[in-house]
C-alpha positions in Angstrom: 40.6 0.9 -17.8 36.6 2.1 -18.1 33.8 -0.1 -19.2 30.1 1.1 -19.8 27.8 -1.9 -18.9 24.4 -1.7 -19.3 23.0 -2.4 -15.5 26.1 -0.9 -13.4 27.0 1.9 -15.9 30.7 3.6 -16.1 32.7 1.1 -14.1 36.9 1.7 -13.5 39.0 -1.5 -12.8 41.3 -1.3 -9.9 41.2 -4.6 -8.6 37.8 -4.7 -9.0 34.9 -3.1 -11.0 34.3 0.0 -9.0 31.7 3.4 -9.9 31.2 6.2 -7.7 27.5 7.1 -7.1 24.8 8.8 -4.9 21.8 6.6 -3.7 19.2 7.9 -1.5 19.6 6.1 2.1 16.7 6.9 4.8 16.0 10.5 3.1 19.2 11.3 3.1 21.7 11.2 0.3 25.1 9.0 0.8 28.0 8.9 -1.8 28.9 5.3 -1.9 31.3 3.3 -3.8 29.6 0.2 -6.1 31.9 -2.6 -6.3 31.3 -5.6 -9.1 33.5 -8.5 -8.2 34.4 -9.7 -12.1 37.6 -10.5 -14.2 39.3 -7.4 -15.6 37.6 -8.3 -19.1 34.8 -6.8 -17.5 32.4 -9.4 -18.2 29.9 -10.4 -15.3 27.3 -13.3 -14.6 23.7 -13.0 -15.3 22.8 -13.7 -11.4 24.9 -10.5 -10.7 22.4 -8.2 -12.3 19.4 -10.1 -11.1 21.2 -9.4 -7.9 21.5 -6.1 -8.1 18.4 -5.0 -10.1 16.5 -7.2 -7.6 18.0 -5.0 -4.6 17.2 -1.8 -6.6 14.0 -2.3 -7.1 13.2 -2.9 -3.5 15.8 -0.7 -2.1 13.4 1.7 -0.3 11.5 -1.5 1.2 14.6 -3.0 2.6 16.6 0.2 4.4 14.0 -0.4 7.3 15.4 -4.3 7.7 18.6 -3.3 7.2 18.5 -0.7 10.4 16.6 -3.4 12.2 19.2 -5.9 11.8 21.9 -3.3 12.7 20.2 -2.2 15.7 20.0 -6.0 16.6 23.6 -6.7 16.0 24.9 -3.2 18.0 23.1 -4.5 21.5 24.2 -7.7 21.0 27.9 -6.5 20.4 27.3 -3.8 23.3 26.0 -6.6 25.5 28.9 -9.3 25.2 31.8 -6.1 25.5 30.0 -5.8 28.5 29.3 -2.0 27.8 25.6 -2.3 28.7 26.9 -2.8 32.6 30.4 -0.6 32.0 29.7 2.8 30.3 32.1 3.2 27.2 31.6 6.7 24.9 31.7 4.7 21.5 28.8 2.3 22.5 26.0 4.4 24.3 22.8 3.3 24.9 20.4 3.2 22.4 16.9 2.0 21.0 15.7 3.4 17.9 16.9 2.8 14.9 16.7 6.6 14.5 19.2 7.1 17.0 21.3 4.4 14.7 21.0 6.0 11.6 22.8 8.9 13.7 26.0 6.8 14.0 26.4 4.9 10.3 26.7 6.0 7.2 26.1 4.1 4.3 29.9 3.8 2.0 29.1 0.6 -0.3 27.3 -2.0 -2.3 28.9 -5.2 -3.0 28.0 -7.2 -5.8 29.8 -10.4 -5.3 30.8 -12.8 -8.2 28.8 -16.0 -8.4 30.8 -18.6 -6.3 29.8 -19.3 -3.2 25.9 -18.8 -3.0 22.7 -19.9 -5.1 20.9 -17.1 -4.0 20.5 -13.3 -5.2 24.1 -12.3 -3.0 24.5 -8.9 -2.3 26.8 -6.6 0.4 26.4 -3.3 2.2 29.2 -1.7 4.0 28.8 1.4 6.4 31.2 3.2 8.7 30.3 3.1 12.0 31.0 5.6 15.1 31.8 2.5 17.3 33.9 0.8 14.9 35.8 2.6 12.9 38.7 0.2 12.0 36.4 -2.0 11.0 33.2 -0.5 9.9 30.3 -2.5 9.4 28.8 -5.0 7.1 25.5 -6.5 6.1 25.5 -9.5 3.8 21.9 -9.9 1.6 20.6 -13.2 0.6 17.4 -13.3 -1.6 17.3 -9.5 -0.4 17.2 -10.7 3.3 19.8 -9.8 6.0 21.4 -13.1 6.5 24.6 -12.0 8.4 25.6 -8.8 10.4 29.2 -8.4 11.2 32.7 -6.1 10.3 32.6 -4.4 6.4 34.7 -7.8 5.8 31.1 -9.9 5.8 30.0 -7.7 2.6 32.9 -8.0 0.8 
């Protein structure tokens, strides 16, 4: 089953609204899969495209945060696996998030249904060289990093 909405475009339902698209990420282009949470009648909420228009509009600002808060979260996680003492080939040392953008790759946007936050609600998911069962996940409050965690935090 398609839908063509007006904000998100040509959406499929498999267990969830779902379009395949190209976004421009840090110069570079990523294919990424957009996910809209919503009943299969495809009909969404209001504060679902103020959510996403809202992160489309500032999407260049943000990617700089985004790495920042990644960066942040990899040396913490490095630091309490105790790889920062103990050298371990997935979780090398580094500082910039230059250096990070080396080792993600942007796969999703997750525009969640409105049940659990007030706020513009928003997730990114990225596979990650360190972690690649569980990939990585930023969740987007207001279009602020709030939490930092596995792709399951996005979703």
């Amino acid at each position: 089953m398609a839908i063509n909405d007006s904000v998100f475009g040509e959406l499929e339902y498999d267990y969830g609204w779902v379009k395949y698209t190209t976004i421009e990420f840090c110069g570079k282009e990523a294919e990424i899969a957009l996910m809209v949470k919503g009943e299969d009648n495809g009909k969404f909420d209001e504060e679902q495209y103020i959510a996403y228009n809202s992160l489309m509009e500032k999407w260049e600002q943000l990617q700089q945060g985004f790495l920042q808060a990644i960066l942040d979260y990899y040396k913490q996680e490095r630091q309490e696996l105790g790889y920062d003492i103990e050298v371990n080939e997935n979780y090398s040392q580094i500082e910039t998030t230059n250096q990070l953008l080396e080792m993600i790759t942007l796969v999703g946007i997750v525009v969640p249904s409105r049940d659990i936050y007030e706020e513009r609600d928003i997730g990114i998911t990225f596979d990650c060289t360190w972690d690649i069962e569980n990939g990585l996940g930023i969740r987007l409050l207001n279009e602020k990093v709030t939490e930092v965690g596995y792709q399951d935090v996005a979703i």
